[in-house]
C-alpha positions as CSV (number, residue, x, y, z in Angstrom):
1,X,45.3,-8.8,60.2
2,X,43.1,-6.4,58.1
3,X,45.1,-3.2,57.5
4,X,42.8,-1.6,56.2
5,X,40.8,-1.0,59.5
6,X,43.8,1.2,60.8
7,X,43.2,4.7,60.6
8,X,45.7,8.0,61.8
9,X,43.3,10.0,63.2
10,X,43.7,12.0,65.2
11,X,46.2,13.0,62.9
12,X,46.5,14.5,60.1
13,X,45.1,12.8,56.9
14,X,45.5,13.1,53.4
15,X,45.5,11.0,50.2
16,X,49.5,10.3,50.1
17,X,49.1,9.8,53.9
18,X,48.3,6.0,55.0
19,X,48.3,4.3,58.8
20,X,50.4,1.7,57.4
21,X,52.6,0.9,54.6
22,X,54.8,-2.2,52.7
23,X,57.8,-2.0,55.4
24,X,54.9,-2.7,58.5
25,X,54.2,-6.0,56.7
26,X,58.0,-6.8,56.0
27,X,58.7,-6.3,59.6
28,X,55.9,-8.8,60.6
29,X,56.4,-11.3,58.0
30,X,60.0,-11.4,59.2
31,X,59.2,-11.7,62.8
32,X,56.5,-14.0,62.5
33,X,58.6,-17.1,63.7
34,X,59.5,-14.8,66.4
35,X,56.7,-13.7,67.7
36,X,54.6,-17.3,67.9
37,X,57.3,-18.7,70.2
38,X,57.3,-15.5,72.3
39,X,56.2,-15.7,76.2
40,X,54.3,-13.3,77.3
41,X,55.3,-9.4,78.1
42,X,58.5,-10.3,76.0
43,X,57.7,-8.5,72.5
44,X,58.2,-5.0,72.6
45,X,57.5,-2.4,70.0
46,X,59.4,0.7,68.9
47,X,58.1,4.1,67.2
48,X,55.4,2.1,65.2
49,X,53.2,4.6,63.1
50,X,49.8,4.3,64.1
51,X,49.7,1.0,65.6
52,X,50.2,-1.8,62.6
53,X,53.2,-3.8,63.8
54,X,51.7,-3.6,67.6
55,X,48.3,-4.9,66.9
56,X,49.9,-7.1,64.0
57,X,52.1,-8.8,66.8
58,X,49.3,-9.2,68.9
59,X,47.3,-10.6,66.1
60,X,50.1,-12.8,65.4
61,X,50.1,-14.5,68.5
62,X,51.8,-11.8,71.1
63,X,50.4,-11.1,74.5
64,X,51.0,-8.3,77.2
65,X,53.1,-5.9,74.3
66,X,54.9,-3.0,75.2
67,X,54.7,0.0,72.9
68,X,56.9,3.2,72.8
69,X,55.8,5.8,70.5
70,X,56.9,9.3,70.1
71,X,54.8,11.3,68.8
72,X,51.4,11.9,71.3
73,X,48.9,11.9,67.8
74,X,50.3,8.2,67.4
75,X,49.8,7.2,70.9
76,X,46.1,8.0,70.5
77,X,46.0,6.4,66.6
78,X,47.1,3.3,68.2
79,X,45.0,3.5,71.2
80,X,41.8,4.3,68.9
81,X,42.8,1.6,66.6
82,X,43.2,-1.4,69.5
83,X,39.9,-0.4,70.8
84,X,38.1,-0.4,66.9
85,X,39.8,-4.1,67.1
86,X,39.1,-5.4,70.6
87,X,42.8,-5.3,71.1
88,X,44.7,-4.4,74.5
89,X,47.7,-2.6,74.3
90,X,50.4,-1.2,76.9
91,X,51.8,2.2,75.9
92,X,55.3,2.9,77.4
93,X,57.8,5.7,77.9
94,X,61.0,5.9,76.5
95,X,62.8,4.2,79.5
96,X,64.2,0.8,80.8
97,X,60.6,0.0,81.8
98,X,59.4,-0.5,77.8
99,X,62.4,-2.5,76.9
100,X,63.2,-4.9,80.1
101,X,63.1,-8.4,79.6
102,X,61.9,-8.1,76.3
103,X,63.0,-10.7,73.9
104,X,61.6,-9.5,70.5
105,X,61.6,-5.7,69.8
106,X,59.8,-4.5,66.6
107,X,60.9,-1.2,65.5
108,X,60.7,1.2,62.4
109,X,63.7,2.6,61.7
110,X,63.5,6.6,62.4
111,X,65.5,8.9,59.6
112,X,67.2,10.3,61.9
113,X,70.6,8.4,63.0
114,X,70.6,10.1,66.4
115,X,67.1,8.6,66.8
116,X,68.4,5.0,66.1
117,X,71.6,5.3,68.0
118,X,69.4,6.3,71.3
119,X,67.0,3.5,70.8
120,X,70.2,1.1,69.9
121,X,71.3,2.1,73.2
122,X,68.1,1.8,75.3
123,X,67.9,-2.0,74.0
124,X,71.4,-2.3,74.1
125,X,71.4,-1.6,77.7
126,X,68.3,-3.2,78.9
127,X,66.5,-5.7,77.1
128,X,67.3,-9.4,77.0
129,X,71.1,-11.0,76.4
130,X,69.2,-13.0,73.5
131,X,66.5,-10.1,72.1
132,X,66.0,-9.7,68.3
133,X,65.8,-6.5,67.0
134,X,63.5,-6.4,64.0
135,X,64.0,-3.1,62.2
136,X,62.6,-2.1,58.9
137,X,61.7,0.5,56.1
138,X,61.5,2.0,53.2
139,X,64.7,1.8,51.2
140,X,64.6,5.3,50.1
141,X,64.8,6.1,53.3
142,X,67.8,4.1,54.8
143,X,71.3,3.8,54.4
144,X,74.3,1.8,55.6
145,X,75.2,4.2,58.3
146,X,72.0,2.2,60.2
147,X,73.9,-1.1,59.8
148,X,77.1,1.0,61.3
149,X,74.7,2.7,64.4
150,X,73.1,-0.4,65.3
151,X,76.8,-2.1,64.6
152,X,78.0,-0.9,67.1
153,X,75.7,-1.7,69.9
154,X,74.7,-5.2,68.9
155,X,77.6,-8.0,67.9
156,X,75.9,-9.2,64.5
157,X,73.1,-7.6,61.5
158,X,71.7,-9.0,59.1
159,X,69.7,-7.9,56.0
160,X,66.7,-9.2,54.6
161,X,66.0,-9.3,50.9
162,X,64.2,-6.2,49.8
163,X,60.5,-6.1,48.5
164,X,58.1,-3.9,47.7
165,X,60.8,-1.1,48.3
166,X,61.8,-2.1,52.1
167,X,64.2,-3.7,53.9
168,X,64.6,-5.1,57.3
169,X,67.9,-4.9,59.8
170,X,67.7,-7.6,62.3
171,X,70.4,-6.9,65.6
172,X,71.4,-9.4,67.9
173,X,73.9,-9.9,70.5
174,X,73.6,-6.6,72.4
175,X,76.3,-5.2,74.6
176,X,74.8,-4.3,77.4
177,X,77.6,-2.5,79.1
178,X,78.3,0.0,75.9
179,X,74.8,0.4,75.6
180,X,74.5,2.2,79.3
181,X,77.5,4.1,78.5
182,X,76.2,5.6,75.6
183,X,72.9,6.0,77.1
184,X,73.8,8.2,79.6
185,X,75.2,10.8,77.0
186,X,71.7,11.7,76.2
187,X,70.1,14.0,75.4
188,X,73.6,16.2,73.8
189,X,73.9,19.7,74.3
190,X,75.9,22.0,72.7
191,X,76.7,25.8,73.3
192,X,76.0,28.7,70.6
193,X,77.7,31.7,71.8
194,X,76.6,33.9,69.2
195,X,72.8,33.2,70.5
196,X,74.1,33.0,74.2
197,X,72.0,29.8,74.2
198,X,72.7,26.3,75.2
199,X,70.6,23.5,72.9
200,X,69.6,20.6,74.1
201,X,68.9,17.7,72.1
202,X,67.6,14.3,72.6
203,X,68.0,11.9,69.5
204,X,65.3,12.7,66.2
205,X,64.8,16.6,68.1
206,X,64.7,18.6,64.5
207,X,68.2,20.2,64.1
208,X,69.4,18.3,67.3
209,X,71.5,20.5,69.2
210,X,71.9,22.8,65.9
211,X,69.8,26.2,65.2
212,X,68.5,26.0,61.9
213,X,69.0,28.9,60.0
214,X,65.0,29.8,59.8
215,X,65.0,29.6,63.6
216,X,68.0,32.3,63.4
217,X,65.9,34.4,61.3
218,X,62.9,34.0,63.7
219,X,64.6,34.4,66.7
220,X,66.8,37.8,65.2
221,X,63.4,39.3,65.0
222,X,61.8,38.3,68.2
223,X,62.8,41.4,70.4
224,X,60.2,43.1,68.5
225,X,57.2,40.7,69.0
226,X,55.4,42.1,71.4
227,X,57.9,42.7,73.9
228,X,55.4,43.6,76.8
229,X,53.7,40.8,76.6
230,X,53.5,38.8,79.9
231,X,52.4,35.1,78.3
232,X,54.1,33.6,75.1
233,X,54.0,30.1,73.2
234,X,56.6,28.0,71.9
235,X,54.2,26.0,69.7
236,X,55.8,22.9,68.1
237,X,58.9,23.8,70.1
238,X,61.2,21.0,69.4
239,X,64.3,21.7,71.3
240,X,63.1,24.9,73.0
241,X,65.5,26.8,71.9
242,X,62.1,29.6,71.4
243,X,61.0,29.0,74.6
244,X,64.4,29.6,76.5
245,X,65.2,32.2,74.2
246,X,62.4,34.1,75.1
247,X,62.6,33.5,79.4
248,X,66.0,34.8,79.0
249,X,65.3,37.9,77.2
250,X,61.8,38.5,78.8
251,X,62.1,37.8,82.5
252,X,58.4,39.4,83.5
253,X,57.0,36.7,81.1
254,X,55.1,33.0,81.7
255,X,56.3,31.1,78.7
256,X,54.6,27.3,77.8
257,X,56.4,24.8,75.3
258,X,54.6,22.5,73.9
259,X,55.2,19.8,71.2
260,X,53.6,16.2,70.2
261,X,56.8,14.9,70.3
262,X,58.1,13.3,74.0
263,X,61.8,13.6,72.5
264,X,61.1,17.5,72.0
265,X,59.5,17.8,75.3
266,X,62.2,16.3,77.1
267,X,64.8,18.1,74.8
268,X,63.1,21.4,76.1
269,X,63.1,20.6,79.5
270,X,66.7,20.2,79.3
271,X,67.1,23.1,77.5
272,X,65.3,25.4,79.8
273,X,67.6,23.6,82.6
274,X,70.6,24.6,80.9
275,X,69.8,28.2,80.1
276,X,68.8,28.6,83.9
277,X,65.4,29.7,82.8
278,X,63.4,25.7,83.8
279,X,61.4,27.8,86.6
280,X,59.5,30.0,84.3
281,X,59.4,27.8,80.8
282,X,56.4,25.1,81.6
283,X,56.8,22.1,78.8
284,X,54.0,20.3,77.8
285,X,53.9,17.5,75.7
286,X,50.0,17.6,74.0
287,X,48.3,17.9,70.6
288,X,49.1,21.5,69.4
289,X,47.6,23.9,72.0
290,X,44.8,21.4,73.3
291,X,45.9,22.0,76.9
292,X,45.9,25.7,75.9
293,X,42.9,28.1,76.8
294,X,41.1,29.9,74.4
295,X,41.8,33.6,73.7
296,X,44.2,33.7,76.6
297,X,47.5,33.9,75.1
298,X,49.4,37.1,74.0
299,X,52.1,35.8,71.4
300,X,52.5,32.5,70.0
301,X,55.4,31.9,68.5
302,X,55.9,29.0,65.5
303,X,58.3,27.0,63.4
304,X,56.2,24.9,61.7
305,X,56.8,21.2,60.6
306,X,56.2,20.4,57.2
307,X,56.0,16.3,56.9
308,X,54.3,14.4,58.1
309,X,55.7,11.1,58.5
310,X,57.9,10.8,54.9
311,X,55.5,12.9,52.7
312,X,55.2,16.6,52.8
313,X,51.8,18.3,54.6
314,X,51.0,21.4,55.0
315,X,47.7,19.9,57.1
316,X,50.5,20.1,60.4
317,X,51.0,23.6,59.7
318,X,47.1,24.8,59.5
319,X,46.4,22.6,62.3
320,X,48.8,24.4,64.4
321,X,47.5,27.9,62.7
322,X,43.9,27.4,63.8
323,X,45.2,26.1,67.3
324,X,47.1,29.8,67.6
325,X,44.2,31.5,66.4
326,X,42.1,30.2,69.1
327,X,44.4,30.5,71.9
328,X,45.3,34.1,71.3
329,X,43.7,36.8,73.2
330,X,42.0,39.8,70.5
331,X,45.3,41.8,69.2
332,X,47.6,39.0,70.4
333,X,50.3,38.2,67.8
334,X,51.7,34.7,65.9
335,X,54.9,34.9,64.8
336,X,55.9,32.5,62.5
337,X,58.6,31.8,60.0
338,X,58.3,29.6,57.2
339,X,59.9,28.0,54.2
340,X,58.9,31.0,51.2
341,X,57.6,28.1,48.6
342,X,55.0,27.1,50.8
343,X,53.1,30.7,50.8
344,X,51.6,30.4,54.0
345,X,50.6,33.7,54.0
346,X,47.2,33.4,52.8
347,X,46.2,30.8,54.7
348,X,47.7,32.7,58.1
349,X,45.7,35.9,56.9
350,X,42.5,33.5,56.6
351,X,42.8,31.8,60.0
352,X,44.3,33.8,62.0
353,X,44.4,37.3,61.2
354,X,45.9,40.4,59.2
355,X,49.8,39.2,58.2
356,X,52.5,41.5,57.7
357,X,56.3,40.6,56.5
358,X,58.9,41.1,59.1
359,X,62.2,39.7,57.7
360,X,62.7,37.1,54.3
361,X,66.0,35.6,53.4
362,X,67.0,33.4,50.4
363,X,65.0,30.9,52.0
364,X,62.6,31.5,54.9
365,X,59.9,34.3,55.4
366,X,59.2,35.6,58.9
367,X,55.7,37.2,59.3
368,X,53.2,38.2,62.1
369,X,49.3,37.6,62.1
370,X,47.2,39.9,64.5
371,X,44.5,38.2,66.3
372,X,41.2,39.1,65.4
């Protein structure tokens, strides 16, 4: 398979930021045994990028693949991709349905340790007695507790030999019956009575069922934003602790979620469900603010990511700043709070509209941009 034909869009882009990288190939030069003696509809793969080890299975020899990815900007790389190579692809939630009977599961390892363990789980519990699990990545990025998550789910690991800075973890021997126990403890939740807030987390949810200290900041300013308003945005909303937050303490107001991420979606669902507040917080898992209309929000509210993938980007953060500016009505407000080193200021005065400083600590800057 050419790599090279795989692009990200329509996600962000950059020099540092490729559509496939060393670990892709590992992963499929490990499996490649595998996957030529598969049956069909028995590969399955996990939280792939922007679609290398799917359409690299299928060029291997795979037919009728499952593929589960996360975020929604990969779902449509992938999709994009199979059609640019004639390839047919079936996209899958993250349920029984994209793991049963499967046999061969490719998977990049997430960062994230809660991420793996709720995979580990979902394979554990329902693919085959006999699957391989063929995970890999990029050294820098793993660490023995992976052999100890997916230990305990499957009965043996092995290692491959590293090159070109990547590794792969292969798991076999699943145990079904620990695997639906653990399972059903998803997504966490956890209770901050300080906040008066119950969090919500499915596994890779940034902070998991934490607050992070800028969202503390943000959210010990927020009676102030606007406090009329009758619509508000939880853009990028991760765990929805925003969005709940602000039903609670603003019962007159409509407030929308949204977040690329089907674990954050879900995590904010359950979120809203737990603070009582799931009638008025609508959760949409889309692209930014695409399902948004223009100039018809009052506040917008935003934490914004600053990776992309492994490598930092401040591309997701002006992304989601032009998305606000467009969906705010003239003299609506985006609050935001931001990591101080990145000086988003500028850009937010640029895009969206005159920025004034509402609260800084030692780390993060809170600020809001008037509509124009």
């Amino acid at each position: 398979m050419d790599f090279s034909l795989l692009q990200r869009a329509p996600d962000v882009d950059g020099p540092d930021l490729a559509a496939f990288d060393a670990a892709d190939r590992l992963i499929l030069d490990q499996a490649t045994d595998l996957i030529a003696g598969s049956a069909p509809g028995t590969v399955t793969v996990i939280d792939d990028a922007y679609g290398a080890l799917t359409l690299g299975a299928l060029a291997a020899g795979a037919v009728d693949v499952r593929s589960h990815q996360d975020a929604l900007t990969g779902q449509r790389a992938l999709a994009r991709n199979a059609e640019r190579l004639g390839a047919a692809v079936t996209q899958a939630p993250f349920d029984a349905s994209a793991v049963a009977g499967a046999r061969v599961v490719l998977m990049r390892l997430p960062r994230s340790l809660d991420r793996l363990a709720e995979v580990a789980a979902l394979l554990a519990a329902h693919a085959e007695p006999d699957v391989v699990v063929v995970a890999g990545g990029r050294i820098k990025h793993m660490s023995v507790a992976m052999n100890e998550v997916l230990g305990e789910l499957f009965e043996r690991i092995d290692v491959s030999h590293a090159r070109q800075k990547s590794r792969v973890l292969f798991a076999r021997g699943p145990r079904a019956d620990h695997g639906a126990e653990l399972l059903a403890t998803w997504p966490r939740t956890q209770r901050h009575d300080d906040l008066a807030l119950t969090v919500a987390a499915h596994g890779g949810v940034f902070a998991g069922t934490r607050v992070d200290i800028g969202t503390r900041l943000l959210l010990g300013e927020l009676d102030a934003a606007l406090p009329d308003a009758s619509t508000a945005v939880d853009l990028a909303c991760g765990s929805g602790v925003v969005a709940s937050a602000l039903a609670l303490a603003r019962p007159h107001a409509a407030v929308i979620a949204t977040d690329r991420s089907a674990a954050a979606a879900a995590s904010a669902r359950a979120t809203a469900a737990a603070n009582g507040v799931a009638d008025r917080v609508t959760v949409v898992q889309a692209d930014g603010l695409e399902t948004v209309g223009d100039a018809s929000q009052e506040l917008v509210v935003l934490n914004p990511p600053f990776h992309a993938d492994a490598a930092l980007s401040t591309g997701i953060a002006r992304h989601l700043f032009s998305d606000a500016a467009r969906t705010l009505a003239p003299g609506g407000e985006l609050w935001c709070v931001w990591n101080s080193h990145l000086r988003y200021r500028p850009a937010l005065e640029k895009i969206v509209g005159p920025t004034r400083q509402i609260a800084r600590n030692s780390k993060f800057t809170v600020t809001a941009s008037v509509a124009r």
